[in-house]
MIVO-222357 format. One line per 8 residues: number of its first residue (from 0); their letters; for each residue y, x, z of C-alpha. Coordinates in pm, whole numbers, plus 50000, padded with zeros to 5 digits. Each point is the difference from the previous one (the first is absolute). Example, Ala and Ser with C-alpha at 12.3 -4.5 7.8 and 13.67 -1.06 7.14 Angstrom:
2
0) AS) 49550 51230 50780; 50344 50137 49934
//
This chain:
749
0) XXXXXXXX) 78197 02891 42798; 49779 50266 50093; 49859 50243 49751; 49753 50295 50014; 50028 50306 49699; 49705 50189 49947; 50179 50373 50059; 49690 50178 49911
8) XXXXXXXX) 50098 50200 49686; 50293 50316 49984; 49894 50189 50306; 50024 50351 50041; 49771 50188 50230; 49970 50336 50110; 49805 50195 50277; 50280 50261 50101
16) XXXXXXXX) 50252 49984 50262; 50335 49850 49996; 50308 50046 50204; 50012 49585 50084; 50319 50071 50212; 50222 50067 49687; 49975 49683 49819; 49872 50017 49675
24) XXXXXXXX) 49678 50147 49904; 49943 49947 49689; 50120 50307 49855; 49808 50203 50256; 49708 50199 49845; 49729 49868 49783; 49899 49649 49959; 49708 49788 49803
32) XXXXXXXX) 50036 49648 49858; 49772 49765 50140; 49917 49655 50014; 49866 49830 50287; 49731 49972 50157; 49942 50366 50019; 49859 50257 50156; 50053 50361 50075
40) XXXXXXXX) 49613 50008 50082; 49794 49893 49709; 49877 50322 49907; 49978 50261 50303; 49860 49683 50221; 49753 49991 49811; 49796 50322 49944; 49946 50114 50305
48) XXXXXXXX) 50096 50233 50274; 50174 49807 50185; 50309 50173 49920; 50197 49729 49833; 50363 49998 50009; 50104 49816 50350; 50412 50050 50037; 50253 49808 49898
56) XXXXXXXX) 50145 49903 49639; 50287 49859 49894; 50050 49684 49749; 50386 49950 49897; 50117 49743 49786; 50366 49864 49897; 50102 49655 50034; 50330 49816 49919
64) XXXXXXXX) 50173 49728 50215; 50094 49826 49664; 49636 50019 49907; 49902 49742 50272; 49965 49629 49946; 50247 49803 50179; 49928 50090 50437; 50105 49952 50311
72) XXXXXXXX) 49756 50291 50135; 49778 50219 49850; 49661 50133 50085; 49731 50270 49899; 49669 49905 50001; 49724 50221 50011; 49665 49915 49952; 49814 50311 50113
80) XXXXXXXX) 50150 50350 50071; 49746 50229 50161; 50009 50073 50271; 50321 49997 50146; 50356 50021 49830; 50381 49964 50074; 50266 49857 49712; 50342 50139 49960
88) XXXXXXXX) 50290 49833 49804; 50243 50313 49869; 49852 50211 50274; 50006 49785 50261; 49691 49872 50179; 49971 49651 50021; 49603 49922 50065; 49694 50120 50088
96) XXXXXXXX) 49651 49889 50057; 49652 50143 50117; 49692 49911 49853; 49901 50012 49625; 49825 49706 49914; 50190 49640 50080; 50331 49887 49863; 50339 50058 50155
104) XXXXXXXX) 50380 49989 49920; 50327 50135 50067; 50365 49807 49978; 50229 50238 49823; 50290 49741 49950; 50249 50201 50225; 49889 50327 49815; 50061 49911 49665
112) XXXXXXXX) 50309 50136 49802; 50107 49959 49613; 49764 50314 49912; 49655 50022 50257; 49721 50288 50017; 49719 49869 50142; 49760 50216 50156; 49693 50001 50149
120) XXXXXXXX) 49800 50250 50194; 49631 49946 50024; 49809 50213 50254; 49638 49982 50011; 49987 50315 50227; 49728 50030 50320; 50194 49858 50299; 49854 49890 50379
128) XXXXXXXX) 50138 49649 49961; 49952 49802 49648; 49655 49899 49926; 49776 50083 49837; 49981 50412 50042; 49660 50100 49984; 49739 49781 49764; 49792 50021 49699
136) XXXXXXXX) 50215 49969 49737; 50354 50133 49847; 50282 49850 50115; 50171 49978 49664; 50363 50097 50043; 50264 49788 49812; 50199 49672 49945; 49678 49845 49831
144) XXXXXXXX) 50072 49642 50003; 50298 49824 49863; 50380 50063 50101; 50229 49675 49956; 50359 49908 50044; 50019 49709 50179; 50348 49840 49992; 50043 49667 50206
152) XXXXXXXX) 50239 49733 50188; 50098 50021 50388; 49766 49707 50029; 49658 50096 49927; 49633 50063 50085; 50017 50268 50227; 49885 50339 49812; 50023 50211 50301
160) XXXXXXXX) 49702 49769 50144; 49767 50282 49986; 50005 49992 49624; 49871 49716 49963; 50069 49740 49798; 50132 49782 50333; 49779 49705 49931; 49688 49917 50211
168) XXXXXXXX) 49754 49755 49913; 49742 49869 50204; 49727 49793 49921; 49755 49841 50196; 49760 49743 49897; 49834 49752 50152; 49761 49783 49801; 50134 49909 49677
176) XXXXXXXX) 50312 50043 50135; 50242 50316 49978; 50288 50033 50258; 50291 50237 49867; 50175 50211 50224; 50338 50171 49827; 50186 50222 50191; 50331 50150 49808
184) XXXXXXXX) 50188 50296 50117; 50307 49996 49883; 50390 50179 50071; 50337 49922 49909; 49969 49635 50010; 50221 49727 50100; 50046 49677 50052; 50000 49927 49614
192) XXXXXXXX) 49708 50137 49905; 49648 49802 49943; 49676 50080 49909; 49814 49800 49735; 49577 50056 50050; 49762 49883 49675; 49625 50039 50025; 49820 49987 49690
200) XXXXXXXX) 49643 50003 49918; 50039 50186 49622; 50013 49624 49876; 50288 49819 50160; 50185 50024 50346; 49838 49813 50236; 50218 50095 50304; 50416 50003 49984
208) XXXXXXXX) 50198 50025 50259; 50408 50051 50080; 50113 50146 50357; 50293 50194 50135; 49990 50395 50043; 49968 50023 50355; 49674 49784 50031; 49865 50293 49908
216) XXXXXXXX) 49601 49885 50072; 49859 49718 49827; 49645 49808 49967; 49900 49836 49705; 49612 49812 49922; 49788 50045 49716; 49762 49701 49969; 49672 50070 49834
224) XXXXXXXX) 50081 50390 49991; 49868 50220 49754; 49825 50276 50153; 50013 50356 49918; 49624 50083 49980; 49943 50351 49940; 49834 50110 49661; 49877 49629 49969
232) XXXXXXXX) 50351 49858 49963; 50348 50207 50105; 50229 49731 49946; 50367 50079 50146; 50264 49787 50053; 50333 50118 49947; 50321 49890 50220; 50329 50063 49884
240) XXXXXXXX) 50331 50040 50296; 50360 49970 49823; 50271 50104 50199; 50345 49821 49887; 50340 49855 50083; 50254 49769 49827; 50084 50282 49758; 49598 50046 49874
248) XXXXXXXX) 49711 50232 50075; 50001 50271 50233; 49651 50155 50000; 49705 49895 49913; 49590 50057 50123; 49662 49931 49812; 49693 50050 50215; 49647 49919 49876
256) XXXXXXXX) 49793 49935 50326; 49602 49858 50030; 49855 49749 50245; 49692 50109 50148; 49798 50054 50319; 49760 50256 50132; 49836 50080 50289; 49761 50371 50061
264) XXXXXXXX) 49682 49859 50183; 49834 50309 50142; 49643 49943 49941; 50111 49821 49603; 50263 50147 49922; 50287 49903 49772; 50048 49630 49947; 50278 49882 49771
272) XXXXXXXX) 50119 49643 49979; 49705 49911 50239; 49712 50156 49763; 49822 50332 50072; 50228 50247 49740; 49774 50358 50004; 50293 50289 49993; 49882 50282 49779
280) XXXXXXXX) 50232 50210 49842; 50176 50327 49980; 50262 50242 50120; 50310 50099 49748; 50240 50276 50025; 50259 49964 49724; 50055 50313 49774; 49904 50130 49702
288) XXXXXXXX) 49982 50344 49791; 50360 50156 49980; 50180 49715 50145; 49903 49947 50335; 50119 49706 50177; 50307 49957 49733; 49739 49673 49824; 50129 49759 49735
296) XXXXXXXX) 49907 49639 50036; 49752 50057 49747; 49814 50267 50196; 49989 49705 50270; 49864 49753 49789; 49744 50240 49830; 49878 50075 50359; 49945 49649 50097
304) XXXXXXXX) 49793 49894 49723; 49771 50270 50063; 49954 49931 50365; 49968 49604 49855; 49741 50094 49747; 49826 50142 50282; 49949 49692 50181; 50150 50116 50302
312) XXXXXXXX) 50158 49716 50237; 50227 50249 50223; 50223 50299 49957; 50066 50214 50282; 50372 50117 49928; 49984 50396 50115; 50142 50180 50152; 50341 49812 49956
320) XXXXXXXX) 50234 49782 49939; 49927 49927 49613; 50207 49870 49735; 50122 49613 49991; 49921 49962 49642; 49612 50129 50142; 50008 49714 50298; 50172 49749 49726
328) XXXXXXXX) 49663 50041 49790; 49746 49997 50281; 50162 49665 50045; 49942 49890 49657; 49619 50129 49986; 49919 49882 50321; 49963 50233 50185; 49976 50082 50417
336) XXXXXXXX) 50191 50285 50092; 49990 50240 50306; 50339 50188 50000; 50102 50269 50220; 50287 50228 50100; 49888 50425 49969; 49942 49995 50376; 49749 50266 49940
344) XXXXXXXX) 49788 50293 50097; 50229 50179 50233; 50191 49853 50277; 50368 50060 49998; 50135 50001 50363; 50342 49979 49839; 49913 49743 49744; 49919 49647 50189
352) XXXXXXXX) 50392 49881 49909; 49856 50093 49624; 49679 49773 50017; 50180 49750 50144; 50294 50036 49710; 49712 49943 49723; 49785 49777 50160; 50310 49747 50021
360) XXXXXXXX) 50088 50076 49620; 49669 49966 49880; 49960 49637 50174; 50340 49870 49958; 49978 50111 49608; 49689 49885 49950; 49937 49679 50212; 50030 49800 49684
368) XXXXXXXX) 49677 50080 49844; 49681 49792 50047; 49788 50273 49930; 50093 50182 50293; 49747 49937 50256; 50016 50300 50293; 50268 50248 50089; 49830 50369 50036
376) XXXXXXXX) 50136 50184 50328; 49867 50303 49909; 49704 50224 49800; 49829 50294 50185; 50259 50068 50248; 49718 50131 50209; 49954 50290 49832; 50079 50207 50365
384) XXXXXXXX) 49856 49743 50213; 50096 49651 50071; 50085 50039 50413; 50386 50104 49945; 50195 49728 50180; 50288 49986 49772; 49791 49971 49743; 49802 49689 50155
392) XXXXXXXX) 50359 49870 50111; 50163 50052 49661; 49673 49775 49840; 50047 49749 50211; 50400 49941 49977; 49879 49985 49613; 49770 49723 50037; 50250 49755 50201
400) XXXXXXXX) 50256 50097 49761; 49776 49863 49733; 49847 49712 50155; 50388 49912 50118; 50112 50047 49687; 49714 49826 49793; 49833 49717 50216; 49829 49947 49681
408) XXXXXXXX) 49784 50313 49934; 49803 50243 50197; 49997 50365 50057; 49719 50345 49953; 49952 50265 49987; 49830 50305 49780; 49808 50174 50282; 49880 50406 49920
416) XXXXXXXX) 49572 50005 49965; 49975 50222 50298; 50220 49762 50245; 49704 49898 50260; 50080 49600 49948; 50046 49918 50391; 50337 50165 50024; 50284 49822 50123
424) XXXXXXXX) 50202 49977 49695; 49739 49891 49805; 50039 49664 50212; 50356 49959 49900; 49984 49826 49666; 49912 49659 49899; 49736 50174 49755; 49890 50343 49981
432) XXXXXXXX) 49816 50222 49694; 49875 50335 49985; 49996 50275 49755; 49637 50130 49912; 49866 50218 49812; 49698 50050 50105; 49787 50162 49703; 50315 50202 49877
440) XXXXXXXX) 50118 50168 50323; 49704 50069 50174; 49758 49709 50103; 49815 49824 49700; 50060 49665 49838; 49729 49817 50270; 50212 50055 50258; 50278 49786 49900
448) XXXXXXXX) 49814 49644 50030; 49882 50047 50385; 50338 50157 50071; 50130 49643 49893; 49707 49864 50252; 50047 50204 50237; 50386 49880 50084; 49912 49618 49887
456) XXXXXXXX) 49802 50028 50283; 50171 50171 50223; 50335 49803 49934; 49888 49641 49881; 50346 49811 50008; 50156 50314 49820; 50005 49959 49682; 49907 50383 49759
464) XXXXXXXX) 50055 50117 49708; 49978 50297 49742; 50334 50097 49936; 49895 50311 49802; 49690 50142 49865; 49936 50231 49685; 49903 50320 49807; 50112 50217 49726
472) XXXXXXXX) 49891 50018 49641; 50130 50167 49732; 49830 50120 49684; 49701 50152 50127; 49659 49862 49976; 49628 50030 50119; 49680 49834 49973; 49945 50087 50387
480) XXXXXXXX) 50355 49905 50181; 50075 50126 50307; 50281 49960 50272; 50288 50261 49914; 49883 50049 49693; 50335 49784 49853; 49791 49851 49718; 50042 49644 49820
488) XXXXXXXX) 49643 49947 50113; 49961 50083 50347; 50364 49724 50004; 49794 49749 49833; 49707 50055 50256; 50255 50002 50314; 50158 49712 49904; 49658 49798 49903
496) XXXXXXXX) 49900 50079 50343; 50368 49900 50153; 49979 49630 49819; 49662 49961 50118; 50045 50047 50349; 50394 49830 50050; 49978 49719 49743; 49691 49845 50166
504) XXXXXXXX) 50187 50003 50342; 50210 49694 50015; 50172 50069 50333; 50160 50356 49857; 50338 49798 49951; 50106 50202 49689; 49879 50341 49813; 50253 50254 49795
512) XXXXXXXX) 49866 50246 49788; 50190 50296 50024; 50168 49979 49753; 50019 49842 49646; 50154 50307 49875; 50026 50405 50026; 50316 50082 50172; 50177 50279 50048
520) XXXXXXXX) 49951 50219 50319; 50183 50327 49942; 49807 50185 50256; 49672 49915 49910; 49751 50256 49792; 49669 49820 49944; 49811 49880 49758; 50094 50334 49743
528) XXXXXXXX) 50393 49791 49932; 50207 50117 50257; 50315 49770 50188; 49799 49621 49928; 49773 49804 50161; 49701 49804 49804; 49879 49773 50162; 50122 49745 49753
536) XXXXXXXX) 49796 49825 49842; 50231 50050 49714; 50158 50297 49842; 50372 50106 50121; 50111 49924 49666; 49785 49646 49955; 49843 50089 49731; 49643 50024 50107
544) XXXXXXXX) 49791 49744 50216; 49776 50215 50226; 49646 49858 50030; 50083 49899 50348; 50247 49738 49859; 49767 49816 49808; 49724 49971 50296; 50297 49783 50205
552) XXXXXXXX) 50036 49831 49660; 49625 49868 49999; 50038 49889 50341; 50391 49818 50017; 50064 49913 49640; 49928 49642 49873; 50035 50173 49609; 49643 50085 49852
560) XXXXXXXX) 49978 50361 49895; 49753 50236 49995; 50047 50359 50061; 49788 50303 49910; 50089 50286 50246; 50012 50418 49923; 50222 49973 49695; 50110 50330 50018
568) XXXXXXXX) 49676 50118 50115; 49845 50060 49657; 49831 50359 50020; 49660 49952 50229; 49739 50247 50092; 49732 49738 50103; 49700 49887 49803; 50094 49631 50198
576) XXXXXXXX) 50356 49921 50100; 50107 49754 50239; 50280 49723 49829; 50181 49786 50177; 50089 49692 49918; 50289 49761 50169; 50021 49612 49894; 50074 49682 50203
584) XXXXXXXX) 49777 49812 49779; 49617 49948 50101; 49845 50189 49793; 50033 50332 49790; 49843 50119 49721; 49983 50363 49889; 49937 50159 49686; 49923 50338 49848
592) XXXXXXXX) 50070 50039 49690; 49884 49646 49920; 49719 49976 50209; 50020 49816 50271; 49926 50156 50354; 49991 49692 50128; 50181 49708 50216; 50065 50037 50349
600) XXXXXXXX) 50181 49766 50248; 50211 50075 50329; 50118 49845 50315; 50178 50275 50020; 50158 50038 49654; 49892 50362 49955; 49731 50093 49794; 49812 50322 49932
608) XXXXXXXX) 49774 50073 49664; 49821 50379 49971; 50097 50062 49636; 49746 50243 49811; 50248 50259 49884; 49919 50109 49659; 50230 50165 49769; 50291 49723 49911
616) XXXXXXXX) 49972 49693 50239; 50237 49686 49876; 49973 49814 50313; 50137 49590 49971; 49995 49787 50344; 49991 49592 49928; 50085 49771 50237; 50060 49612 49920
624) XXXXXXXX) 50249 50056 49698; 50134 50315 50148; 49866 50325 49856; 50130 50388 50057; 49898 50339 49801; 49934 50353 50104; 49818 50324 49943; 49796 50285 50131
632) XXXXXXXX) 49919 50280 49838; 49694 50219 50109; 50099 50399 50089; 49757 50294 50119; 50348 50142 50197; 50192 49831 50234; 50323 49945 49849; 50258 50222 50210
640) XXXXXXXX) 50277 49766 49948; 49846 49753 50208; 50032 50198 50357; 50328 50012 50154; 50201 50331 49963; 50194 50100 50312; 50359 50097 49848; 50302 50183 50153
648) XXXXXXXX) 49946 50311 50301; 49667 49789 50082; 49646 50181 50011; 49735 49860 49726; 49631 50012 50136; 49896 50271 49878; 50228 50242 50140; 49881 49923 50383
656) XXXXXXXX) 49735 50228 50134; 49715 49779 50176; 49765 50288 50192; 49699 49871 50091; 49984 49858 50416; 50392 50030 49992; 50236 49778 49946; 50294 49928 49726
664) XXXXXXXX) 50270 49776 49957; 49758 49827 49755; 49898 49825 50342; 50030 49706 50193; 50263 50040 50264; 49723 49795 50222; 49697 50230 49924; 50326 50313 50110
672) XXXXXXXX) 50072 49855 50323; 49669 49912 50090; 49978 50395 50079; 50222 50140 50275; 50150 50261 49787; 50107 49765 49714; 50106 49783 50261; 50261 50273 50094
680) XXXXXXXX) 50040 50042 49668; 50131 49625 49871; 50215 50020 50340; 50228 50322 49841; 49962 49868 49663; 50184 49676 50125; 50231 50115 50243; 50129 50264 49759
688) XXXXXXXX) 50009 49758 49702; 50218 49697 50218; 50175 50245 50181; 50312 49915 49823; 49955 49599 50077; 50190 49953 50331; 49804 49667 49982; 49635 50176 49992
696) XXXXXXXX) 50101 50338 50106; 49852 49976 50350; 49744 49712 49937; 49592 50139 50030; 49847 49799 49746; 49680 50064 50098; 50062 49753 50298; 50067 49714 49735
704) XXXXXXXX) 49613 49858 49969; 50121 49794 49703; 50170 50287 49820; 49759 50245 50061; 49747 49725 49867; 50202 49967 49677; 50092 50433 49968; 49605 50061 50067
712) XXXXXXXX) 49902 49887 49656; 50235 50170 49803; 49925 50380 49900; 50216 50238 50080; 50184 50020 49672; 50035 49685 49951; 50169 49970 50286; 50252 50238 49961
720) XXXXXXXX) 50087 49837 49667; 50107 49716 50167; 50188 50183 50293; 50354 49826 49839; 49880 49681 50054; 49960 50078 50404; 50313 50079 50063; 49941 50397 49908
728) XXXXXXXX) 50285 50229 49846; 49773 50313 49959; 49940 50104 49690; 49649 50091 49932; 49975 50260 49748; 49680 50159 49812; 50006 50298 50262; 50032 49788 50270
736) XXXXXXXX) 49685 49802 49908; 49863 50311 49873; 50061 50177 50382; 49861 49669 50165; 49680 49990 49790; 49945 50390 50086; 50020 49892 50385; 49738 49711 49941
744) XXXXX) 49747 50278 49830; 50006 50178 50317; 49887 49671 50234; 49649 49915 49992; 49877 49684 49967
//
């Protein structure tokens, strides 16, 4: 019978080259025992500089023939290696496989001896053909997901079937009626073999059924179905295939699968199981400090009971193909899914054959689960403009390869903010969202609303949505927030705005925060922590709840709570402070140090209370049977800690000269090129900062209306903080910004 050995522990790893041709390796330089999932990444792809190690490492391991169970042939399994990697059996290659996110395997039956070195190179180095290659985040190098032996019979579910697990079950129901679809994929089989199908509903089997191997699809009907209902009620069935002959079991499958129905009406939006079903939720990337991507299944589960305690009703899987243990769970919580392939940012002339590789694994792996309710295409693949015909081409071979390989589901896409919405391939997918962030880059928070309008209007049987949207915090604070300024408050206020303006719209077919958590984005340097991104609205490490997270709280959670915002804004200069308070009960009541400032109530579920701020404040917020504590405490100073502190080769404020009529990098990029000579002056900035982007290299952005409508908000420093994030490999030192400030001084304003 078949049999899978978790082969995660005893590896050896090292970063230096071998000479593969000779055989063994293993007594070739310096190596470091690991256990997998690991990365080589955890530490430099993570603090910035986007100089992390990119190359390729080695993992070796020994394995004996007598150590298998009994076989026919034998397997490696390999549920993530980023992003490409080739296996070799006592120097010998025997497999390889591009893309570092899905599941593949490799038959090494033929290539075993008595004694076996197995190694495995892992190259997450900058190529022109595996995706993705330019984005905003670290593409963690490493076998980071589990490695297993899989030994098996001739006759057996088919493990080169995309990695899959070579069942497919397809559910469609029609009234209180379920009809079962079962296709098995299967190899080595005769005329002996049968398959043996049980449906149970966690209770008792209500479906059983006996047929031989080479019927290999097969309907079943589930009377009075149980329906997999989202948060409300996930309940899964679970089917179980047995492969056998006269001399016992072969193989063996268990697949949980939901019954359920949707439809995305573009002026309600998301209906599930025939009732209106809002979609609000968030974005996740996967790692964490010092690990990466190389997650435990506790780091899963830990994840999605904080997006659960939320309230959220949808997860937006970015940028990626993410764990099965991850989808497993969303199952089990009830959760609807968008997952993608990393189609993203830049297009790869060379890389269709590469989209279409992962877009297959990530649907034939993943068909199974009920929460999966779109397949993403693509996110910001834009970023040069969206009239390259291979491009448009290579989108559209996507979406018939997913609607012909999933008649069940439909398709989107993540569409970049300045992408004017009539192009052409914003027509291509079933559903379409866009990535705004308007009131963070450039723009304010009103904007984002009429935007929505706007293209509602424009496009009524389209159905939008907000696939991204989001600003920074970290540990900085102010009683008068302001965008850039990366503090907790000025999130809070962004995102109070956001909810306002896209919960209220019922036709916006589903909203994701981006993201739930700070992520690692090596060539990042904002925000005074250089190589992450925080826009989560909780820490990289999960440890603190942002403000942010408890204002979505008030508005999707059923659990009554109450939350006093500003905890670690204790030191205040004001005679009368502004606190905020979250709750998704009715009414709030605040006190000050026992006195009560009185109750307040909110169709909103954010309320404000000026606070007299007098020596020691003990502030308590009541709400139902909820209640939460804080403090203020009254200063004469502002406390110093509070304002963000640029760190690394970065200029702080008060080293840039501002003369008087003259300009400084201290300004907008929109108040620069509103004069001719800043105008010339963004256009040398840019071309000599992209120069080394064959992608942007020759591309005049200021004949993009939408980027230039984004760029014109941001000030010239902050901009070229974030040059790593658009596609820049110029490194922008403190004499660099130093020179460019001096050339601003001398244009008048």
């Amino acid at each position: 019978m078949a049999n899978k050995i978790n082969w995660n522990n005893g590896w050896k790893f090292s970063k230096e080259d071998k000479d593969m041709t000779i055989g063994s390796i293993i007594n070739q330089g310096t190596w470091e025992d690991v256990t997998i999932p690991h990365t080589w990444n955890g530490i430099d792809g993570q603090d910035g500089g986007n100089d992390y190690y990119r190359g390729t490492c080695l993992y070796v391991k020994q394995l004996k023939k007598s150590e298998l169970s009994e076989y026919e042939d034998v397997y490696l399994e390999f549920e993530g290696a980023n992003s490409s990697a080739d296996v070799y059996i006592n120097g010998e290659k025997v497999g390889h496989h591009d893309g570092g996110y899905s599941t593949w395997r490799v038959k090494i039956t033929e290539n075993l001896k008595e004694e076996n070195e197995i190694t495995v190179a892992v190259d997450n180095a900058p190529n022109d053909y595996v995706y993705p290659q330019r984005a905003d985040f670290t593409f963690y190098g490493g076998l980071y997901r589990n490695v297993s032996i899989l030994c098996v019979p001739k006759a057996r579910f088919d493990l080169d079937y995309f990695g899959s697990q070579a069942v497919k079950v397809t559910p469609i129901v029609e009234g209180s009626t379920a009809n079962v679809e079962v296709e098995t994929f299967l190899t080595g089989c005769s005329e002996n073999e049968i398959l043996t199908y049980t449906i149970s509903d966690g209770e008792s089997i209500i479906v059983e059924q006996t047929c031989k191997a080479d019927q290999t699809t097969t309907n079943f009907t589930i009377e009075n179905v149980h329906l997999w209902n989202g948060r409300k009620d996930p309940f899964l069935y679970t089917l179980n295939v047995t492969l056998s002959n006269e001399n016992g079991v072969l193989d063996t499958r268990s697949i949980r699968f939901g019954c359920r129905t949707f439809k995305i009406d573009p002026d309600k939006g998301f209906f599930l199981n025939g009732e209106s079903y809002p979609l609000r939720g968030v974005s996740r990337h996967q790692d964490r400090p010092e690990i990466g991507n190389a997650l435990l299944p506790e780091h899963h589960e830990e994840d999605i009971d904080f997006i659960y305690e939320l309230g959220a009703t949808t997860i937006r899987l970015a940028h990626y193909q993410h764990d099965q243990y991850f989808y497993d769970l969303c199952d089990e919580k009830g959760f609807v899914l968008w997952a993608e392939i990393p189609y993203i940012s830049e297009h790869l002339p060379k890389g269709r054959e590469n989209t279409i590789s992962q877009m297959k694994e990530l649907i034939v792996q993943n068909y199974n689960h009920p929460s999966i309710f779109v397949w993403g295409l693509s996110n910001e693949i834009t970023m040069a403009g969206a009239s390259d015909a291979d491009l448009i081409e290579n989108h559209r071979i996507l979406n018939d390869l997913a609607h012909e390989m999933d008649k069940t589901r439909l398709t989107t896409i993540a569409v970049v903010s300045m992408c004017p919405m009539e192009d052409e391939y914003v027509r291509i997918p079933d559903t379409v969202s866009y990535n705004h962030y308007f009131g963070w880059y450039g723009g304010d928070t009103s904007m984002n609303g009429p935007w929505m309008d706007e293209f509602h209007k424009k496009y009524p049987n389209q159905p939008i949505g907000m696939s991204e949207y989001g600003c920074e915090a970290l540990n900085w604070h102010t009683s008068n927030p302001e965008q850039g300024d990366y503090t907790e408050e000025y999130q809070a206020y962004y995102h109070e705005e956001l909810i306002k303006q896209l919960f209220t719209r019922p036709y916006i077919w589903a909203t994701h925060v981006w993201n739930m958590y700070d992520f690692a984005a090596d060539a990042r340097a904002e925000g005074g922590e250089n190589g992450m991104n925080h826009k989560g609205l909780m820490t990289f490490d999960r440890k603190y709840k942002k403000d942010a997270f408890f204002a979505y709280k008030a508005w999707l959670s059923d659990e009554p709570f109450v939350h006093i915002a500003g905890k670690r804004y204790v030191d205040r200069v004001e005679e009368v402070t502004k606190v905020t308070v979250y709750s998704n009960l009715p009414e709030v009541e605040l006190f000050a140090n026992g006195t009560s400032l009185g109750k307040q109530t909110s169709e909103n579920h954010f309320f404000y209370f000026d606070v007299p701020n007098i020596g020691i404040t003990r502030l308590e917020a009541r709400a139902g049977e909820c209640s939460d504590k804080s403090g203020i405490r009254k200063v004469e100073v502002f406390n110093e800690d509070y304002r963000m502190k640029e760190t690394g080769d970065v200029l702080n404020w008060f080293e840039i000269t501002t003369p008087d009529g003259y300009f400084s990098i201290n300004d907008t990029l929109g108040a620069i090129m509103a004069n001719p000579a800043g105008m010339e002056f963004f256009k040398g900035l840019m071309k000599d900062a992209l120069a080394s982007n064959d992608m942007m290299a020759d591309m005049d952005l200021t004949q993009n209306a939408g980027m230039m409508q984004m760029l014109s908000g941001f000030t010239v420093k902050r901009m070229l903080s974030m040059l790593g994030t658009m596609g820049s490999d110029k490194k922008i030192t403190k004499e660099d910004m130093l020179k460019m400030n001096a050339a601003l001084n001398q244009i008048k304003r």
